[in-house]
C-alpha positions in Angstrom: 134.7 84.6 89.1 132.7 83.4 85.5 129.5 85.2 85.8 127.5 81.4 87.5 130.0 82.0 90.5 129.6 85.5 90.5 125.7 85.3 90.5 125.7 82.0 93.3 128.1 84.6 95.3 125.7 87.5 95.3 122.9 85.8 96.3 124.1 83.3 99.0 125.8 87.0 100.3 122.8 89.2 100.2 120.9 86.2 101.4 123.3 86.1 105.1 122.7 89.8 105.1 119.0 89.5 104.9 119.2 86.8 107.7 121.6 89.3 110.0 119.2 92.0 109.4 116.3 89.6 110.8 118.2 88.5 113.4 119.0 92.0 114.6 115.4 91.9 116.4 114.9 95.9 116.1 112.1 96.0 113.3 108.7 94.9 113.4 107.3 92.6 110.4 106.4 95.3 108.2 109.6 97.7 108.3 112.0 94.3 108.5 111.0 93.9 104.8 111.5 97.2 103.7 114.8 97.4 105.5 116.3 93.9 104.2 115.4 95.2 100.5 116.7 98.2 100.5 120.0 96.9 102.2 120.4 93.5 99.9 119.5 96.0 97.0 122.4 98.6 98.0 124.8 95.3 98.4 123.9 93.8 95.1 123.8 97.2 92.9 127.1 98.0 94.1 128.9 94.6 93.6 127.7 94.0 90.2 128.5 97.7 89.0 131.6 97.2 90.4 132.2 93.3 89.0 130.7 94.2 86.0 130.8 97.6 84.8 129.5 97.5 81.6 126.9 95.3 81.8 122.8 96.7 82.4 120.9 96.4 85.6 117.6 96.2 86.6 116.5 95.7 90.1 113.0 96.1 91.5 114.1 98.3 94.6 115.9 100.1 91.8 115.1 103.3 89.7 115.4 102.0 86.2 117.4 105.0 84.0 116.7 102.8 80.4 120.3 102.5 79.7 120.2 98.7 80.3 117.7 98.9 76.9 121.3 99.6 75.2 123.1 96.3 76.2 123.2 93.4 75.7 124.1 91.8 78.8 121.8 92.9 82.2 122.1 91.3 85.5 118.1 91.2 86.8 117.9 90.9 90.6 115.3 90.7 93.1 117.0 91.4 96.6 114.2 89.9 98.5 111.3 88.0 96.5 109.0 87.3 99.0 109.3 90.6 101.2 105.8 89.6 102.9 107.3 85.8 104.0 110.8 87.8 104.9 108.8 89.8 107.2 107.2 87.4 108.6 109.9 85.1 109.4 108.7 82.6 107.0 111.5 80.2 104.8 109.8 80.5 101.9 111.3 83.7 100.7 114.4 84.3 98.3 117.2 86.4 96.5 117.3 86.1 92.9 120.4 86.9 90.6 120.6 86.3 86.9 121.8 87.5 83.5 120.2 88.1 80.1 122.1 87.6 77.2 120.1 89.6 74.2 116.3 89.0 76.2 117.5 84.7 76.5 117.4 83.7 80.7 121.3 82.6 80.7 122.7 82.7 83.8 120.7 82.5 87.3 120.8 81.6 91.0 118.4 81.8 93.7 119.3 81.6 97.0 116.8 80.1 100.1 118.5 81.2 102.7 116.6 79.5 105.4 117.3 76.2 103.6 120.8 77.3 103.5 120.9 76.3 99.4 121.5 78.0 96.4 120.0 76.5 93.3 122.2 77.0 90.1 122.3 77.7 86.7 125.4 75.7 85.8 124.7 73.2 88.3 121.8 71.2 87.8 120.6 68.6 89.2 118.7 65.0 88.0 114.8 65.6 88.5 112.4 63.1 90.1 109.7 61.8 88.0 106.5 63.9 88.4 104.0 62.4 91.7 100.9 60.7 91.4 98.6 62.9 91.9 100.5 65.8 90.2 101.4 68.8 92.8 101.0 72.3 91.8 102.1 75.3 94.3 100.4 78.5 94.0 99.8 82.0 96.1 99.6 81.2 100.0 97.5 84.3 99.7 96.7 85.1 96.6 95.5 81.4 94.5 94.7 83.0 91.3 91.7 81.5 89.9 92.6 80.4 86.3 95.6 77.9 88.6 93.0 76.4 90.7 90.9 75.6 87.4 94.0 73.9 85.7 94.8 72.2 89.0 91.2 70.6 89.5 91.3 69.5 85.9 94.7 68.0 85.9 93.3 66.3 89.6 96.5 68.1 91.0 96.7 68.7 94.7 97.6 72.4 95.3 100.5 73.5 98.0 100.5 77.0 99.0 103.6 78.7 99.1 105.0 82.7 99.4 107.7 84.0 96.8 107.9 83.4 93.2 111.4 81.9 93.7 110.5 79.5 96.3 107.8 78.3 94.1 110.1 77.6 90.8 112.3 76.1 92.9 110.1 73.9 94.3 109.8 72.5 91.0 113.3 72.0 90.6 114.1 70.4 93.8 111.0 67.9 93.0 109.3 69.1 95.6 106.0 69.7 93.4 105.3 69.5 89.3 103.9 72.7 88.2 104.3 76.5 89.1 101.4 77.8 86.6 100.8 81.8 87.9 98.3 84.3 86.1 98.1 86.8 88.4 101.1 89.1 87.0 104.4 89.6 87.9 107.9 91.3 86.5 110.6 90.5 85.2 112.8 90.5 88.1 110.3 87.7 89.9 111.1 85.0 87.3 114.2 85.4 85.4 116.8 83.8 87.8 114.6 80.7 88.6 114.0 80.6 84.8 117.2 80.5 84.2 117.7 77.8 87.0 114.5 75.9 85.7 116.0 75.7 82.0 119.4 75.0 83.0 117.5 71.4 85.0 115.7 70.7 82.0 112.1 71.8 83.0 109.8 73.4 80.5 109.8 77.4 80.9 107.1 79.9 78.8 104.1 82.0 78.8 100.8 80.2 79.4 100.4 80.3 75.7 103.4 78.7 74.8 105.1 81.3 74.1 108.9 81.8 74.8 109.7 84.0 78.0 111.8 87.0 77.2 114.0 89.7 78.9 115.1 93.1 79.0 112.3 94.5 77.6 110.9 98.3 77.9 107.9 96.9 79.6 109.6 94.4 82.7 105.2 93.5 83.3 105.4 90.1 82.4 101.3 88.4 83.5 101.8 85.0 83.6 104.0 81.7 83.5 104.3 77.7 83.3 107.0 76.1 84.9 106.9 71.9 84.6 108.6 69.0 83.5 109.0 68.8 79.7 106.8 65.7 79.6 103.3 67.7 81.2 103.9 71.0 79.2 101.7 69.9 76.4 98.7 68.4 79.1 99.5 71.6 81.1 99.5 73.9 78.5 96.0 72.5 76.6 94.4 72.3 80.2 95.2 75.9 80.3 93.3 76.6 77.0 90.6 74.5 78.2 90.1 76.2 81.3 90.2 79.3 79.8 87.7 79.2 77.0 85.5 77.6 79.8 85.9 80.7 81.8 85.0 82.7 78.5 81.7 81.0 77.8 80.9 81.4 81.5 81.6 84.7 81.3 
């Protein structure tokens, strides 16, 4: 398998496993998400070590020994992103796979296993125009504040959703316009869906307009815009607008 195959193949896998682990009906909510990450991990550590042997790793249920720093090619995965909606027997969870090349979002799939789909790097897939009014998903928990600002400006209706994954893809299935999040993440919570995101033309940085890289010492990465290419610009100078409004309030 070319590495797109490889990284659709992982994650619709892991994905089935996370479902049979669910389905087993011997965990409550809590201890179901720490068992389905530590078994899609175990599945997905050991089938790209042993697909790809010299590439890096990183995985966020994985101890990170820095010799990924020394390559350039490293598989980022998330085994469940959403552990919280996983537990919970919510769909809006996901398995994320992807590849840097040299810190650039290359290759990616996420799998939604409850809508049965993997969205894909190398297959993309025509986008809707953007709704009227604009749609923005954020935290079904967590709505950071700085999104909610941007969304009443922009007169954006906000849909609440779980993992980072779902979200993104959201965007690329036309199912909402703008995934803006300031509340922090890492680098294994956005780099397959970036990867997706680019591959179906959508716009993909930091809230400041700056590029979004991988493979770094520091995996924190605090925030990110996902859109259309067409609202980036409005999306990015409502950002700075609400922002310096927040300042002056402050």
């Amino acid at each position: 398998m070319d590495d797109a195959d490889l990284a659709a193949h992982l994650a619709e896998t892991a994905g089935r496993i996370l479902r049979d682990v669910r389905a087993s009906g011997v965990f409550s909510p809590k201890a179901l998400g720490k068992a389905g990450d530590q078994t899609a991990n175990a599945f997905l550590v050991h089938a790209l070590r042993e697909a790809r042997p010299d590439d890096g790793l990183l995985s966020e249920e994985a101890k990170c020994d820095g010799t990924r720093l020394t390559r350039s090619r490293v598989w980022i995965i998330d085994p469940v992103d959403g552990t919280r909606e996983y537990g919970e027997a919510r769909a809006d969870w996901a398995v994320h796979v992807g590849l840097a090349i040299d810190g650039e979002p290359v290759v990616g799939a996420v799998a939604l296993p409850d809508a049965g789909v993997v969205l894909r790097s190398d297959r993309a897939e025509p986008l809707p125009p953007p709704a009227d009014p604009l749609r923005m998903v954020v935290s079904r928990t967590r709505p950071a504040p700085e999104a909610v600002a941007v969304a009443e400006r922009l007169g954006a209706a906000l849909i609440p959703m779980g993992s980072a994954g779902a979200k993104a893809m959201a965007v690329v299935r036309g199912e909402a316009d703008i995934y803006l999040h300031t509340g922090g993440q890492y680098e294994w919570d956005s780099m397959a869906p970036v990867a997706v995101a680019l591959a179906h033309g959508l716009h993909c940085s930091r809230i400041d307009g700056t590029p979004l890289r991988y493979n770094r010492e520091d995996v924190y990465l605090p925030d990110l815009l996902i859109c259309p290419q067409a609202l980036a610009g409005q999306v990015l100078a409502t950002v700075g607008e609400a922002q310096e409004a927040g300042e002056a309030a402050n």
